[in-house]
C-alpha positions in Angstrom: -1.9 -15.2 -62.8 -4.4 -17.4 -65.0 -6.2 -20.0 -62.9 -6.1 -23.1 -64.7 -9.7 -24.6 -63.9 -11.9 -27.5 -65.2 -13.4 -28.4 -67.5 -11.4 -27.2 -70.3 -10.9 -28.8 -73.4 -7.5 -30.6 -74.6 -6.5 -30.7 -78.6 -3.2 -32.0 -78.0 -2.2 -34.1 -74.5 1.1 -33.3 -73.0 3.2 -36.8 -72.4 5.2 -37.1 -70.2 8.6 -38.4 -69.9 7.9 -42.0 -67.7 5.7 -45.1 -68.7 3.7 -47.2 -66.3 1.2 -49.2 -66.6 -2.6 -47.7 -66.0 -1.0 -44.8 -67.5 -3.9 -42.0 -68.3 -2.8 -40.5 -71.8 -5.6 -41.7 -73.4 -8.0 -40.5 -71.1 -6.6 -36.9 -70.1 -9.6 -35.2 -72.8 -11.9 -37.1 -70.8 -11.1 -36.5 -67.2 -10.3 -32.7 -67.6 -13.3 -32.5 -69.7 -15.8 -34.0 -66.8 -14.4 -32.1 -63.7 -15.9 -29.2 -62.5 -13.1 -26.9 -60.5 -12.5 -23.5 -60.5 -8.5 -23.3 -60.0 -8.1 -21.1 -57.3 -6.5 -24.2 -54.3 -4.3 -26.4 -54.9 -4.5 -29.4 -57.4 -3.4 -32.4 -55.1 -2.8 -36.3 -56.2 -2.1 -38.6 -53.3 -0.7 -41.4 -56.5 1.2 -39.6 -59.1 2.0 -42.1 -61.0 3.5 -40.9 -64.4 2.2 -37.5 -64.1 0.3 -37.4 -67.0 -2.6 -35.9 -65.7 -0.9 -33.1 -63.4 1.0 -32.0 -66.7 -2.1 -31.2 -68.6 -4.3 -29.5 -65.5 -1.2 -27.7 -65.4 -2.4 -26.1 -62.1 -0.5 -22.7 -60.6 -0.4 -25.0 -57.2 -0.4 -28.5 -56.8 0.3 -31.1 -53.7 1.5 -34.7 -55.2 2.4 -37.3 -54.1 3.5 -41.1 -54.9 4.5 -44.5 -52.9 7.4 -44.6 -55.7 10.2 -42.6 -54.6 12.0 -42.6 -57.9 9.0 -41.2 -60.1 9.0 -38.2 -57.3 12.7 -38.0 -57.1 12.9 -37.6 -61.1 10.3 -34.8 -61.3 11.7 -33.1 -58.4 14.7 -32.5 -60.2 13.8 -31.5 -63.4 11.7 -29.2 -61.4 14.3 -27.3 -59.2 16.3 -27.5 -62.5 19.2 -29.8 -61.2 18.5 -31.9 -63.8 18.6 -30.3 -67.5 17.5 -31.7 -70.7 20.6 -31.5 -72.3 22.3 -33.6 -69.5 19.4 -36.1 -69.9 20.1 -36.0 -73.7 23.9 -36.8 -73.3 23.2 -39.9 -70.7 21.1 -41.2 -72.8 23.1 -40.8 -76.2 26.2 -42.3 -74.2 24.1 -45.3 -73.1 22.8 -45.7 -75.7 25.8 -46.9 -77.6 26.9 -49.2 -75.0 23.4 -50.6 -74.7 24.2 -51.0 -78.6 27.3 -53.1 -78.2 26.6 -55.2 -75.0 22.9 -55.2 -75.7 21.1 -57.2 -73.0 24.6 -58.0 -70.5 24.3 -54.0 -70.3 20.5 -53.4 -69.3 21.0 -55.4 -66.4 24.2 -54.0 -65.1 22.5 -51.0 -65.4 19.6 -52.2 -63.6 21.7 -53.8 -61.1 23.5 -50.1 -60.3 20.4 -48.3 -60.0 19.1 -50.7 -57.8 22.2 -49.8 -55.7 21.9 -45.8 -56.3 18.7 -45.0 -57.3 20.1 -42.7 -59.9 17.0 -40.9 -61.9 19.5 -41.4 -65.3 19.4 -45.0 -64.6 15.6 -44.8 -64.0 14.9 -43.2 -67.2 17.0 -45.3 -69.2 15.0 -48.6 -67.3 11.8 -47.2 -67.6 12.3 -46.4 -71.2 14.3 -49.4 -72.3 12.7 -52.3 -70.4 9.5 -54.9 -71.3 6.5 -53.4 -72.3 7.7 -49.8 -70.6 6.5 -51.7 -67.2 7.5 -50.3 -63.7 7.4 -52.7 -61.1 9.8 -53.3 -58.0 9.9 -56.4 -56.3 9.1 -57.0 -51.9 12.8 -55.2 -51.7 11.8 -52.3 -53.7 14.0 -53.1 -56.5 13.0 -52.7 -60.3 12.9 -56.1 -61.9 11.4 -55.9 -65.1 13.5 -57.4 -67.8 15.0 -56.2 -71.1 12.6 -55.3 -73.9 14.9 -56.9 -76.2 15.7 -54.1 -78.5 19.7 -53.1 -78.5 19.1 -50.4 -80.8 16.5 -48.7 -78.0 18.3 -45.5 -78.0 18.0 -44.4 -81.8 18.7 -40.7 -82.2 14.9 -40.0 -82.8 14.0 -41.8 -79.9 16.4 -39.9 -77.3 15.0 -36.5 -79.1 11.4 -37.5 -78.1 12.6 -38.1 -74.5 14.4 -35.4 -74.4 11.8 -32.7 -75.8 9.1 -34.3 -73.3 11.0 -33.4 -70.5 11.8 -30.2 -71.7 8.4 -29.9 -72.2 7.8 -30.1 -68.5 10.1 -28.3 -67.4 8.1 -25.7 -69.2 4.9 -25.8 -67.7 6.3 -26.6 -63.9 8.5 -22.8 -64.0 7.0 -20.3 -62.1 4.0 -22.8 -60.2 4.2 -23.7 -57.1 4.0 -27.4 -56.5 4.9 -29.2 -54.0 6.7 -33.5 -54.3 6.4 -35.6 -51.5 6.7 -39.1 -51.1 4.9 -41.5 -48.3 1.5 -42.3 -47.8 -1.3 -41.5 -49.7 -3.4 -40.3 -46.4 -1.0 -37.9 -45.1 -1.7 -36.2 -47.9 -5.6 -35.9 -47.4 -5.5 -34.5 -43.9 -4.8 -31.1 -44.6 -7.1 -30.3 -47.8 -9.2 -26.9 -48.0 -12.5 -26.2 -49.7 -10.8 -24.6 -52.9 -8.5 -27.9 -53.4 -9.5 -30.2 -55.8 -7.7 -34.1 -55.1 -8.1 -36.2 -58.1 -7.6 -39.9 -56.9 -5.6 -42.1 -59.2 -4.8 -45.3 -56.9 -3.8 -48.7 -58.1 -6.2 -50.8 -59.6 -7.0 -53.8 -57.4 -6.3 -56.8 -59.3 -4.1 -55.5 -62.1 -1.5 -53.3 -61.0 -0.5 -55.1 -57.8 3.0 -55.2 -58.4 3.8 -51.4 -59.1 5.5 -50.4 -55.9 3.8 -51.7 -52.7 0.6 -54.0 -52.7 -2.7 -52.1 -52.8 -5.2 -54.0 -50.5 -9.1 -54.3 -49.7 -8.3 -52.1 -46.4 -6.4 -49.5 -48.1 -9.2 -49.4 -50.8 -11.9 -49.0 -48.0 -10.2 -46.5 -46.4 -9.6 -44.7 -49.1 -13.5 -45.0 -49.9 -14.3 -43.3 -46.2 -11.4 -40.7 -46.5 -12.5 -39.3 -50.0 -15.9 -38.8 -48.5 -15.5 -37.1 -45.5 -12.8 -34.6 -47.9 -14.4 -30.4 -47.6 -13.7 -30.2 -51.3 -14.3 -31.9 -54.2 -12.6 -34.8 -55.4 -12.6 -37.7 -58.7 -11.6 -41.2 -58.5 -10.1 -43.0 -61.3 -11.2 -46.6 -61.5 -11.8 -49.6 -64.0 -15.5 -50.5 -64.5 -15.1 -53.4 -66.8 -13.7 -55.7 -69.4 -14.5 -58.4 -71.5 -13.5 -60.6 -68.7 -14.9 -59.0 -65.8 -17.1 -56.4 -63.6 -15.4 -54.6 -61.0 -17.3 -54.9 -57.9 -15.3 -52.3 -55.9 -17.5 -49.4 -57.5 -20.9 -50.2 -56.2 -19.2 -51.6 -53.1 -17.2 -48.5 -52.2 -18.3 -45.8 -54.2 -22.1 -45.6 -54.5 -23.9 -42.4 -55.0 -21.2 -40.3 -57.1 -21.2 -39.0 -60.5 -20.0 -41.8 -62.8 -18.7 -40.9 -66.2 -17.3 -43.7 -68.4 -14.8 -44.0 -71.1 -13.5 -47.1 -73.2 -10.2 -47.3 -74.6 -7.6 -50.3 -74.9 -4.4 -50.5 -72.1 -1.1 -51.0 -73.8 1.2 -51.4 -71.0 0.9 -54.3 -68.9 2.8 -57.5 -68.1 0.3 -60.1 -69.7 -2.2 -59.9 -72.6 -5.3 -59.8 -70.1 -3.9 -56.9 -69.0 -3.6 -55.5 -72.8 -7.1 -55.2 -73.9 -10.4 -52.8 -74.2 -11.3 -51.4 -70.8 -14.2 -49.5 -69.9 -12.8 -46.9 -67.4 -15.1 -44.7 -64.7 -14.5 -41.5 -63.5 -16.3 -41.6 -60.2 -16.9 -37.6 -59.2 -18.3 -35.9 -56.4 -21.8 -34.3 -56.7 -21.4 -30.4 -57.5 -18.2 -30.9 -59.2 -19.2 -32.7 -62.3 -18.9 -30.8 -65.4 -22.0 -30.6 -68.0 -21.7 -34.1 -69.0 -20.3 -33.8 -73.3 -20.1 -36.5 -75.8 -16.6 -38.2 -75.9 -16.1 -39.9 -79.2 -12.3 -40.3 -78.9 -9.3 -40.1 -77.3 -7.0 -37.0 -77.5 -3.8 -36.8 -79.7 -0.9 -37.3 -78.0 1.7 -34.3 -78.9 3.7 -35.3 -81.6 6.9 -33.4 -80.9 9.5 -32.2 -83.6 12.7 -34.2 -84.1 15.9 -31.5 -83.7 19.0 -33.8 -85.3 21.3 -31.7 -83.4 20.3 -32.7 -80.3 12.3 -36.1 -70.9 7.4 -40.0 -68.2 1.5 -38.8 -67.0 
């Protein structure tokens, strides 16, 4: 068994197969390349999210966890193999061509039945077909983002790329030993040992309130306290600042770690302010920074093959 520890370096960033907003693809070179960790506990992340960053630590053991029980639920499967890429590939090939016809009327009677099943075809096909590739749920938990307005969506190509990013997944999850839960974030933190490393992606206060469940000034203090008091070591993901704005929440609640910064430009989000240049911090525990390096660009995204004769971060 290799241990898979930090830093390391990252030509090519692994995608993964589900959008959301704050999503860290364009930051995965940085964060892996700033953490100092030597592999051997687990790799835990109370807030998933799209993955994104557990598929390129690509840790033998991992604890993760998220609020949203459809982004576990998806990853789950493809990772106990109940669901295949081939079957992912036929869905969305078949839907595709109805989405085709019936354009828009479809998209939402297919939001309408996962919103009754929960079904993690149906999820793909939203996440991947809807505005902006947002994933937000209203106070009932269902997904309400509307149509991104494109009939045509499901293009051959298109269904390939999905389909080879969750294949590519698949890949890298045989043989580890991870472990998807979903509930709250601090269940997760209560059993940590020195060897684990938690890497702390939460929801950003003022931007991504809407993504599941609210995020509030109590959960972000206690979060604060929690991460503290953790035996090992630990990095928060947060914004520092925009054109618009200084977030005050880092010298409030996280004063006295290892700050590491990183501009880059958002392009999911439900309004422009949300689509912009943001100057994002990686807030790290002293002792497990790496030697700090000079970041003058965001990794490549994998660029994977088309196969004509035919999967979320």
């Amino acid at each position: 068994m290799v241990l898979q520890g930090l830093p390391r370096t990252v030509k090519q960033v692994i995608v993964p197969p589900i959008k959301c907003q704050g999503i860290k693809t364009k930051l995965v070179k940085f964060i892996l390349g700033n953490i100092s960790w030597n592999g051997k506990g687990r790799w835990i992340e109370p807030f998933l999210g799209s993955g994104v960053v557990l598929f390129n630590v690509q840790p033998e053991r991992a604890l993760v966890n998220d609020i949203n029980p459809h982004i576990i639920r998806l990853y789950q499967m493809i990772y106990d193999g109940s669901l295949s890429p081939d079957e992912v590939r036929k869905y969305l090939t078949a839907e595709g061509k109805k989405l085709l016809v019936n354009g828009e009327d479809y998209y939402y009677a297919v939001r309408e039945r996962f919103n009754k099943s929960g079904d993690s075809l149906d999820f793909i096909f939203l996440n991947r077909s809807c505005f902006n590739g947002i994933m937000r749920f209203n106070s009932k938990g269902e997904f309400n983002v509307p149509f991104c307005r494109k009939p045509d969506r499901f293009r051959q190509a298109y269904v390939t790329k999905i389909v080879n990013q969750i294949s590519q997944i698949r890949k890298i999850m045989q043989g580890k030993d991870w472990e998807f839960r979903v509930g709250d974030w601090r269940d997760v933190l209560e059993n940590v040992t020195e060897d684990d490393f938690v890497y702390l992606d939460p929801p950003y206060i003022g931007r991504h309130t809407d993504y599941y469940q609210q995020w509030s000034e109590d959960d972000a203090a206690d979060l604060a306290i929690i991460a503290r008091n953790l035996l090992c070591g630990f990095a928060l993901s947060m914004w520092k600042e925009n054109k618009y704005r200084l977030n005050p929440h880092i010298a409030y609640y996280w004063d006295g770690l290892v700050e590491r910064t990183f501009t880059h430009f958002y392009h999911v989000g439900s309004t422009e302010n949300l689509r912009n240049s943001m100057e994002e911090a990686l807030l790290i525990k002293p002792g497990y920074e790496a030697e700090k390096i000079k970041t003058t660009k965001a990794a490549k995204p994998v660029q994977l093959t088309f196969a004509l004769h035919e999967q979320a971060g």
